[in-house]
Structure formats: C-alpha cells, structure tokens
C-alpha positions as CSV (number, residue, x, y, z in Angstrom):
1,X,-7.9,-36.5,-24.5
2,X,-11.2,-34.9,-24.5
3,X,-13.7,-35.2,-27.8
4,X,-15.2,-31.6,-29.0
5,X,-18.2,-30.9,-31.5
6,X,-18.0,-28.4,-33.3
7,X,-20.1,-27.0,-36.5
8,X,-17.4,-25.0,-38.4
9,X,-16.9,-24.2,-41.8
10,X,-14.5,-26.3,-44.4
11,X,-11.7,-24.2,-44.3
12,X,-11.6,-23.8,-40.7
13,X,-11.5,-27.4,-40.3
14,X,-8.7,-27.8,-43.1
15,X,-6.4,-25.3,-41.7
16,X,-7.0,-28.0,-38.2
17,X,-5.2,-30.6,-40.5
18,X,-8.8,-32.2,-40.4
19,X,-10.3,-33.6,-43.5
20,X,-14.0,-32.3,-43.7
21,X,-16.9,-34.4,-44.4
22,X,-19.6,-32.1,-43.6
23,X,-20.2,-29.3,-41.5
24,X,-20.6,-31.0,-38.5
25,X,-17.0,-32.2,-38.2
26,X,-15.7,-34.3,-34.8
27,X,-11.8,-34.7,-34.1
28,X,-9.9,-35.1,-30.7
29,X,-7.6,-32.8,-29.6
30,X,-5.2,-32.3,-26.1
31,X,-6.9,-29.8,-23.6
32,X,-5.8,-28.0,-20.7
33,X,-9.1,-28.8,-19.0
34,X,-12.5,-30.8,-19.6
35,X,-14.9,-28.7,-21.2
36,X,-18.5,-28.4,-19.9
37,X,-20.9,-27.6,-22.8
38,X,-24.9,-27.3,-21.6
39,X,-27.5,-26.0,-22.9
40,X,-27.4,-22.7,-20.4
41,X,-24.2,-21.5,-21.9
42,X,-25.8,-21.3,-25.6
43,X,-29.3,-19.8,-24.2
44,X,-29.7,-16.9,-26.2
45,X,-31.6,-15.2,-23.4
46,X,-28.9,-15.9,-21.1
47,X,-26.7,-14.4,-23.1
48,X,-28.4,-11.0,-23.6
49,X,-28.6,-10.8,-19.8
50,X,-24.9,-11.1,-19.6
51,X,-25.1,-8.3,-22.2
52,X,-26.9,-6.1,-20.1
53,X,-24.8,-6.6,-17.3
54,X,-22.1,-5.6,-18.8
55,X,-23.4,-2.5,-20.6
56,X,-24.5,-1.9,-16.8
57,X,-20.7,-2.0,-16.0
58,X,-19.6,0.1,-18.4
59,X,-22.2,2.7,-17.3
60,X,-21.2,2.6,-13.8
61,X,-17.6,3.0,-14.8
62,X,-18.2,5.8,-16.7
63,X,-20.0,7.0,-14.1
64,X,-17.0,6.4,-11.5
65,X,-14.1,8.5,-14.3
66,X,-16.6,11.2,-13.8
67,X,-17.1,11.0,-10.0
68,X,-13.7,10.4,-10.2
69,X,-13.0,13.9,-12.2
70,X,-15.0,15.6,-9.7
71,X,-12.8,15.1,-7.1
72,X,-9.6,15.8,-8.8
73,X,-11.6,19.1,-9.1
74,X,-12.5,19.6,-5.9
75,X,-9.2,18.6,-4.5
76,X,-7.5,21.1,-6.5
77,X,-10.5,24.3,-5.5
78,X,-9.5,23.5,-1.9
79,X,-5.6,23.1,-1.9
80,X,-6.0,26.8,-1.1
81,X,-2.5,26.2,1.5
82,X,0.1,24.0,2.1
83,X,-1.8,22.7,5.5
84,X,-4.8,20.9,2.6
85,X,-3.6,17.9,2.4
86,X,-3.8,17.2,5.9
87,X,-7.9,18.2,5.8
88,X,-8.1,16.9,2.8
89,X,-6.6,13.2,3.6
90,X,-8.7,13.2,6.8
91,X,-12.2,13.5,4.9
92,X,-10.6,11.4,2.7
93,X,-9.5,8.7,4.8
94,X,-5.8,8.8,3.1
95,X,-2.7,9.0,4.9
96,X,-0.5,11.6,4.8
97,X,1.8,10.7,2.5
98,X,-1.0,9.5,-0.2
99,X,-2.8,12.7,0.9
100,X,0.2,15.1,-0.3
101,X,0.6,13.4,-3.7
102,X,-3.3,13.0,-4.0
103,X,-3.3,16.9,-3.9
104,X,-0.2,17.4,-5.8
105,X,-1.9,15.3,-8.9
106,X,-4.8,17.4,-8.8
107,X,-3.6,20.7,-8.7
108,X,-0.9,19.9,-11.4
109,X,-3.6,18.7,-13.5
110,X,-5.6,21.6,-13.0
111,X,-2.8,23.7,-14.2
112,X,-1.0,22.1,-16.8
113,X,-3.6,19.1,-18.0
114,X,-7.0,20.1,-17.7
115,X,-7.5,17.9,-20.6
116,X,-6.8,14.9,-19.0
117,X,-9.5,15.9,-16.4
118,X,-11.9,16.1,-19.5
119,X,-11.2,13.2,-20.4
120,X,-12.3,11.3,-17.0
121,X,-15.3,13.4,-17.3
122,X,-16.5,12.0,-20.6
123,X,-15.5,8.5,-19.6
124,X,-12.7,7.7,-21.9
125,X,-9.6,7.4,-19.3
126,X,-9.7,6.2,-15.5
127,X,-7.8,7.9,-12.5
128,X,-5.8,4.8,-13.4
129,X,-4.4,6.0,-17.1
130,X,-4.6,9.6,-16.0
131,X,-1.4,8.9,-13.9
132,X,-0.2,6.5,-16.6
133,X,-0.2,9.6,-18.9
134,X,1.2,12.7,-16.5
135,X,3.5,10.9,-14.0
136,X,6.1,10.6,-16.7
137,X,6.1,13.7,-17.4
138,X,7.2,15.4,-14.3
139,X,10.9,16.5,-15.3
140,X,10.2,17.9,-19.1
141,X,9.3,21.0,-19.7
142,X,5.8,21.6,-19.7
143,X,4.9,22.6,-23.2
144,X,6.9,19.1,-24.4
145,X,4.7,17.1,-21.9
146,X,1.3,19.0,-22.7
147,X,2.0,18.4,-26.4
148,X,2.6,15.0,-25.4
149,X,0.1,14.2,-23.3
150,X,-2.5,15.4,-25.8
151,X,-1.0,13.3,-28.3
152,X,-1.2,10.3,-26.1
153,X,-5.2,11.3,-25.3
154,X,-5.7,11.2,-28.9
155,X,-5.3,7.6,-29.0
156,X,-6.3,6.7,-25.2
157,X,-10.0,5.3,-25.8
158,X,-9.6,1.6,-25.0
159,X,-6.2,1.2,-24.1
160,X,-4.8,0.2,-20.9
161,X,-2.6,2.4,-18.4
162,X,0.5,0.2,-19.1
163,X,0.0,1.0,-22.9
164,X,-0.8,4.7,-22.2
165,X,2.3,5.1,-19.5
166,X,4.6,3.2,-22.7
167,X,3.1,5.7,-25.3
168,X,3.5,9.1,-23.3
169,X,7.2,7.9,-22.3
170,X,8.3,7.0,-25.7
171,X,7.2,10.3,-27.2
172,X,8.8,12.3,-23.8
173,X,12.0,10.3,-24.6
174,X,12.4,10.4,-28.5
175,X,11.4,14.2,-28.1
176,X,14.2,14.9,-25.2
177,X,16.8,11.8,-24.6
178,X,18.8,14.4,-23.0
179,X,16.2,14.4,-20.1
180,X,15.3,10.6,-20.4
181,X,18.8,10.0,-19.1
182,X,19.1,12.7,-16.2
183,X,15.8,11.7,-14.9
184,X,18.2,7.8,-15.0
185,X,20.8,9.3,-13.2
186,X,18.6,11.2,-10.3
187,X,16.6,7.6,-10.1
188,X,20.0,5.9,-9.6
189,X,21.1,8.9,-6.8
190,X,17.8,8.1,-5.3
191,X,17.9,4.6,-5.0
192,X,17.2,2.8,-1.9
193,X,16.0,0.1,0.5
194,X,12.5,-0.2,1.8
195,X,10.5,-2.5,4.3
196,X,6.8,-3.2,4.3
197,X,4.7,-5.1,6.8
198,X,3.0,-7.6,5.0
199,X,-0.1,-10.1,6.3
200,X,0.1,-13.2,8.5
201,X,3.4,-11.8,10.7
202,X,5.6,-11.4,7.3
203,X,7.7,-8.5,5.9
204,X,9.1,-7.5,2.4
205,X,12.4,-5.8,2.2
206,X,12.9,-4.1,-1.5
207,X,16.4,-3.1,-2.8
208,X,15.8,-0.6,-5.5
209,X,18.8,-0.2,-8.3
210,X,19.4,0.6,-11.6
211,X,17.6,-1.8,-13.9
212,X,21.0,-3.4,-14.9
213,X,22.3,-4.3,-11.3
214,X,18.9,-5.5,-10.1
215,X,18.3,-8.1,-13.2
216,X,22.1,-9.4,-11.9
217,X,21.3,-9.6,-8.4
218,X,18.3,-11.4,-9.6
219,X,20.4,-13.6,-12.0
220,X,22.9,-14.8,-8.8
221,X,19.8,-15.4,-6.5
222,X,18.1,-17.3,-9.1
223,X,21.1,-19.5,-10.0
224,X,22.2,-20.3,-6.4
225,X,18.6,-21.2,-5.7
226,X,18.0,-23.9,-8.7
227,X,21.3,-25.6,-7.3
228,X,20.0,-25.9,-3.9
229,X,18.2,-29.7,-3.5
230,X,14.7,-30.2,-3.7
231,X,13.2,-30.2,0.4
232,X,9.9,-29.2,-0.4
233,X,10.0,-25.8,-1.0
234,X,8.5,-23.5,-4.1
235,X,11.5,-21.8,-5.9
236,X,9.9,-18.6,-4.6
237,X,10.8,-19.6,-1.3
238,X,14.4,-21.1,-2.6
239,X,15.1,-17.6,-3.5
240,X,14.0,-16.0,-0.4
241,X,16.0,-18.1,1.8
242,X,19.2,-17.5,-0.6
243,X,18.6,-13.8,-0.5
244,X,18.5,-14.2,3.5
245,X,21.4,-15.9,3.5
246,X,23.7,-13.7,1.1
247,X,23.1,-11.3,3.2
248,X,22.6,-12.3,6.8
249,X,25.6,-14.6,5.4
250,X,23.2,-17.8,7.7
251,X,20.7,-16.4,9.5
252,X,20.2,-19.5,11.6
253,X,24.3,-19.3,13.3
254,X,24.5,-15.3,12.8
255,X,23.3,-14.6,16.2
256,X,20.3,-12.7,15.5
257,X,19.7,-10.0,17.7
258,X,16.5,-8.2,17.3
259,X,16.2,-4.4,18.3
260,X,12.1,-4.5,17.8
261,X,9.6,-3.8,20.1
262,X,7.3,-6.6,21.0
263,X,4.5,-7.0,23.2
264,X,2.9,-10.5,24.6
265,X,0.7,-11.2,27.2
266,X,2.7,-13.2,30.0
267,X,0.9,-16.0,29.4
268,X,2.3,-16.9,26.0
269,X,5.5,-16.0,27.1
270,X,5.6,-19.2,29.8
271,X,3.5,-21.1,27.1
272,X,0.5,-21.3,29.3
273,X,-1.5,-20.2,25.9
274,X,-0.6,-18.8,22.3
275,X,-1.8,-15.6,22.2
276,X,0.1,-13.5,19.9
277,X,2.3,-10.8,20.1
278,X,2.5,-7.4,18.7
279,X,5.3,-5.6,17.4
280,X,5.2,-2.2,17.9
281,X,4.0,-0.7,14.7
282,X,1.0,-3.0,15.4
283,X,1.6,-6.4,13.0
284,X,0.9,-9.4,15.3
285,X,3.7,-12.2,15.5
286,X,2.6,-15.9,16.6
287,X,3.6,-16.8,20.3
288,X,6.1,-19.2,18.9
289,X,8.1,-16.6,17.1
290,X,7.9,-14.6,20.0
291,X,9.3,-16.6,22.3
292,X,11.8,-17.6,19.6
293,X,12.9,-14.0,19.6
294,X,12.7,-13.9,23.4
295,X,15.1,-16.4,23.8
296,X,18.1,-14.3,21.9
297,X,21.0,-13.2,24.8
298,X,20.2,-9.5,25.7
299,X,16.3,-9.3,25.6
300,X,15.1,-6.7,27.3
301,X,11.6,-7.3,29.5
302,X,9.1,-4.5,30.6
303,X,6.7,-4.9,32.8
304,X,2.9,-3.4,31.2
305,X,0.0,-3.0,33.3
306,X,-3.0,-2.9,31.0
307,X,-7.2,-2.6,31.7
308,X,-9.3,-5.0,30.8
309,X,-9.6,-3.5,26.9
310,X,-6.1,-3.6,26.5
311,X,-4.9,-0.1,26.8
312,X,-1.6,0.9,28.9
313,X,-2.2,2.4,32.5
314,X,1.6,1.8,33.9
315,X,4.5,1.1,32.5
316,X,7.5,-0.2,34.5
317,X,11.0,-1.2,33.0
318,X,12.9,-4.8,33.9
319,X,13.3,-5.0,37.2
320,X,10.5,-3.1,38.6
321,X,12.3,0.8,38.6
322,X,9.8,3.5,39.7
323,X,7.5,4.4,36.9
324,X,9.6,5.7,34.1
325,X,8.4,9.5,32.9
326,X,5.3,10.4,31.2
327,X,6.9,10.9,27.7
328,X,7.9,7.1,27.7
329,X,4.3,6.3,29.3
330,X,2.9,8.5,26.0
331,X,4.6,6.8,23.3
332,X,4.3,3.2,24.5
333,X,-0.1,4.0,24.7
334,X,0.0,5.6,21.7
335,X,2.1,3.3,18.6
336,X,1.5,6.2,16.1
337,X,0.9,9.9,15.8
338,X,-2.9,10.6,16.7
339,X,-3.8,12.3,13.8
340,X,-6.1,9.9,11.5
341,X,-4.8,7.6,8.9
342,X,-1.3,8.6,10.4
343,X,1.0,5.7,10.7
344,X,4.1,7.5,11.8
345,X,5.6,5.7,14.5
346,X,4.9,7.9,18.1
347,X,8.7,7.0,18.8
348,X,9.9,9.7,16.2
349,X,6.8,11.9,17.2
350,X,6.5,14.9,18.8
351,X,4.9,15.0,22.6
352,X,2.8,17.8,22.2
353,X,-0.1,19.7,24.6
354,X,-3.3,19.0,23.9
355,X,-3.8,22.5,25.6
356,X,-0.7,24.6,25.6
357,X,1.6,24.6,28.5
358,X,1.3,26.3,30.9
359,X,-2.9,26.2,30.9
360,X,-2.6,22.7,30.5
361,X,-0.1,19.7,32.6
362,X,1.8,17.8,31.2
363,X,-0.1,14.4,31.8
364,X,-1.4,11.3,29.6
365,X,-5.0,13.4,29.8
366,X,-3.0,16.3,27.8
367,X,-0.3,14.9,25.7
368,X,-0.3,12.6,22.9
369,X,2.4,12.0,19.8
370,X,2.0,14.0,16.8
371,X,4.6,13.9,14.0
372,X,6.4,17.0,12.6
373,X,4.2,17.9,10.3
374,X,0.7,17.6,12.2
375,X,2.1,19.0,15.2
376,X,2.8,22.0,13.0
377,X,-0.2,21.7,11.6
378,X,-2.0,21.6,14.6
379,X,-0.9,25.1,16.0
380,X,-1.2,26.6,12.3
381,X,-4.3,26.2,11.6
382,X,-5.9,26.6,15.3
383,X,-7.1,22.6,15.4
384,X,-8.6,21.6,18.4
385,X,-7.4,17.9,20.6
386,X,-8.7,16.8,23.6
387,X,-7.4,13.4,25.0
388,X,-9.4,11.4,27.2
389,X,-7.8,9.0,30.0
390,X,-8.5,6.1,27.9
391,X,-5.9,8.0,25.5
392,X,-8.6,8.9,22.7
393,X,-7.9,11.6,20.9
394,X,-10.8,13.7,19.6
395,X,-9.5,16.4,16.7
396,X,-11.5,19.0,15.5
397,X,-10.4,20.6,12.1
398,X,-10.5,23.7,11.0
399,X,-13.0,22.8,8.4
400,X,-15.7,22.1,11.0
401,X,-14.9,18.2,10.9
402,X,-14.5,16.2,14.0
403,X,-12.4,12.5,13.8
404,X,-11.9,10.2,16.7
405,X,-8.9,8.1,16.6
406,X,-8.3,5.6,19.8
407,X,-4.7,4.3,20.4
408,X,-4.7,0.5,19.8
409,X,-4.7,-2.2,22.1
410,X,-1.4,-3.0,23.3
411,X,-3.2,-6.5,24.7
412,X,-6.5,-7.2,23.1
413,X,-9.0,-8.7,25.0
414,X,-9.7,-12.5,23.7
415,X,-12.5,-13.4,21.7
C-alpha cells in the first residue's frame, strides 16, 4: 500500500468513499506502482517549458503534413510514365514495390482527392490518415468515395488513422453493402501465405484467411497451447511451437530437409570459431544452427573462394568440378538484382549486359542480375551500368542521377 496527499475538494473525496475533514484529505489506496512526488514535477516553470516543447512539436508536425504534401505533389508531376517509379524509388531510397504504390497513392490523390492533399498542407491529417481515409476506397465508384471521403475530412481534425479508416469504411459500406461484400470475396480469392525475415536469425510465416477461419485457427492453437505443461516458456512461444508442430506434424523426428542456401566460413563449419553464416537473401544464422542444418542427410557443399573483403572470385561445386559457368558465378556474387533498394533475389533475375552483346563479353566485368522489371527498365529508358571486378554496379538514370550499389559480402571480414 502506498499513502497519497492529495488537496481535493469534498465531493471528490466523498464519491472515494472517504469522509472529508478538510481539504487536505489523506487515505491509502492499492497502486500499481510507488509514486515519486518532488517538488520539480509541480515547478510551474518547468511545466511551461514542457509547454513549449510541445507546441514546438506540433509545429514541426505540421510542418512535416506539409513537407509531406509536397511530395505527394511532386510524386504525382513526375509519374509522367510507367518507368517513374523506378527513378522515383531510387531518389527516394524505396524499393520497388513501396515505390509503385508510393506513386500510385499520389497520382490517385491528385486525380480523385486533391482534398485530402489540402488537408496535409494545412496540417490537419498526416500521410498516416491520408491512407486511413482513401485506401478503402479503392473498389467504389468514385463519386461514392469522394463524397465519402469529404465527409470523413469534415470530422478528421484530432482523430487518429484507425478512427478515420473506421469512419470512411462505415459510410463506403452503409452506402454500397453490395460492394462491401465483393471486395470480401476477392480478399478471400486472394488470400495467401507469406514469409518475412525477421532480426536475430528468425522468420515469420503469415497465413492470411477470412476473418472467421483465422480467429478458429487461432482458437485450436491457443487451446492446445494452455494444455501443454509449464517448461519455462511464454504462451507466445507455446503457440509457436504448436503452430510448428500442427503443421510440420514434429519438427524435431520430421526429417527436416532444408533447400536454403547458406554460406559459412570453413572455420565454423569444423567448430574452430563461431562465425555466422548467411543465408542467401543475406539474414545471418548462428554457427550452431548452421551446423545443425549441415548435419541433415543430403547437404550439398560448394567450395567459395573469396578476397580478403569478402566478395566471390571462384566458385567451385562439391567435389572440386571445373569452374561452373559465369551465369552461376553471377548470381552467387550478386544475392539481389543490382538496382538500388531492390531485394529481388538474383536467382529469379535476369543476367543481363552491362554493354549489349555483342560490344560487350559476357564476363563478371559486364553482367550482373537485374529483375524483370529493371532489366526492362534499363533498355527503355537508355540507363547507363558499368560493373567493376569487384562486382559494383554503378547506374546512371535517366534523370541525371548516379547510385552505387556493391554486392554484399558473401564472408565478411571480422571485426
């Protein structure tokens, strides 16, 4: 129990259950935590400096909805083609796929919600509860979304995007169900399962489903997972494990057999040291796991020859083969397409001249992997790419800009 002070007035201490005998009133009550009362917290000159400070944060975020505004306006002046996104997400610094919808946003607010744009540009809405407001309305028609998105900005000063996103749906769906539930059933058509690579050598795998089946699934995995006996573990982690299991059936006898991509300095392989490995889309793995995985029947081993940075100069399969082809050589330097902020794995990439065949060989000085959609980028719009031997790629776009992306490490050099 912890004793508080308090000068309050008679009816505030009455409704406490607390029978007053002045204004300054004591009584004990249950706390989550002590309370630390000084005579700092009730400076009234502190106090107005914590004021200021935080009219000075609303100022600069009213500053950043308006910076913000600008460059939904810029975006949408220079989406002038369908090859923007890619200049645009390289000055940027977005990747392609946050680049496309970045444009698309701005050029759909341009055209059919310029008065959400105004909005960011007096300071009343964020980027935030701009897309809180529009996405929903993608599959009405547009004079039912602009009426009710202009409804929604009527009442959008001081509410959240969660509230705005509620508001704008409720009026879509009372003013068209008929479209509330087609835009259910493409969502269900479209459902699906996703992986992400997380921090500290973890993974999440989403399962996307209709609202209905994925509370049940959740239901099943959270009953199994309150029966299971205390060990230890966080119920979080109970219902990991029991997802793992329902559907690996138990992934400790199941045989695992990993078809990933890993590369580890000999060193930790024989346990001389436990430098990590690195799967092939770059996420490190500890040298424990690694040799964990190693030891599963039908690993394949490759012999890489790096320089002292780390980068690939010879690549030989198991057994020591002749050097396997330059295409294989390519994709093994490279982990992704070159272009920058591109993540799309070079194994899925197109091998493609930095100077066209037949001016230019076909050698790791003059190839490098570009996905499908840089690679037609790249002849469209007249981009320049020289590679160096060290595999850096050096783009020039057609907007003047020049970016420098270097292929990672395949064995970084200790500290």
């Amino acid at each position: 129990m912890q004793r508080v002070c308090s000068t309050l007035p008679h009816k505030s201490l009455s409704q406490l259950g607390v029978k007053p005998t002045g204004h300054l009133e004591c009584f004990s009550c249950p706390i989550s935590r002590p309370l630390r009362v000084t005579k700092r917290s009730c400076d009234e000159g502190r106090v107005a400096g914590m004021n200021e400070k935080v009219a000075r944060l609303i100022e600069c975020e009213r500053r950043r909805r308006q910076l913000s505004a600008e460059v939904l306006r810029l975006t949408a002046e220079l989406c002038i083609d369908a090859d923007a996104p890619v200049d645009i997400g390289a000055a940027l610094q977005l990747s392609p796929a946050n680049a496309q919808d970045h444009c698309e946003f701005a050029t759909r607010l341009e055209s059919l919600f310029p008065n959400v744009i105004d909005a960011m540009s007096a300071g009343t809405i964020s980027e935030r509860s701009a897309h809180a407001i529009v996405d929903p309305t993608e599959f009405y028609p547009d004079d039912l979304a602009q009426r009710a998105v202009a409804k929604t900005l009527e009442a959008a000063e001081g509410r959240c995007p969660q509230q705005l996103r509620r508001s704008c749906q409720a009026r879509l769906q009372r003013a068209d169900p008929a479209v509330h539930l087609e835009r259910r059933e493409k969502a269900r058509r479209d459902r699906k399962v996703v992986l992400y690579d997380d921090e500290d050598s973890m993974a999440t795998l989403a399962c996307q489903q209709p609202a209905e089946i994925a509370r049940a699934m959740y239901a099943k995995i959270d009953r199994i997972a309150k029966q299971e006996p205390k060990d230890g573990r966080t119920i979080n982690a109970v219902r990991a494990d029991v997802m793992a299991g329902l559907i690996l059936e138990d992934p400790k006898s199941a045989g695992l057999k990993p078809l990933i991509q890993v590369t580890v300095p000999i060193t930790s392989l024989l346990g001389v040291d436990d430098r990590p490995g690195k799967m092939a889309a770059g996420q490190l793995i500890p040298a424990a796991v690694v040799r964990e995985l190693m030891s599963h029947p039908g690993t394949l081993f490759h012999r890489l020859l790096t320089d002292p940075a780390g980068h690939l100069v010879e690549y030989t399969p198991k057994l020591y083969r002749p050097k396997v082809g330059v295409d294989r050589f390519i994709r093994t330097r490279h982990q992704t397409c070159v272009m920058p902020c591109c993540s799309h794995p070079s194994r899925s990439c197109d091998i493609d001249h930095a100077t066209p065949w037949p001016l230019g060989e076909s050698t790791g000085t003059n190839l490098a992997p570009l996905d499908r959609r840089h690679h037609r980028y790249k002849h469209a719009t007249k981009a320049e790419v020289s590679i160096a031997k060290d595999g850096t790629a050096t783009l020039k776009k057609r907007w003047g800009q020049t970016y420098v992306t270097k292929p990672e490490p395949l064995d970084e050099p200790p500290f």
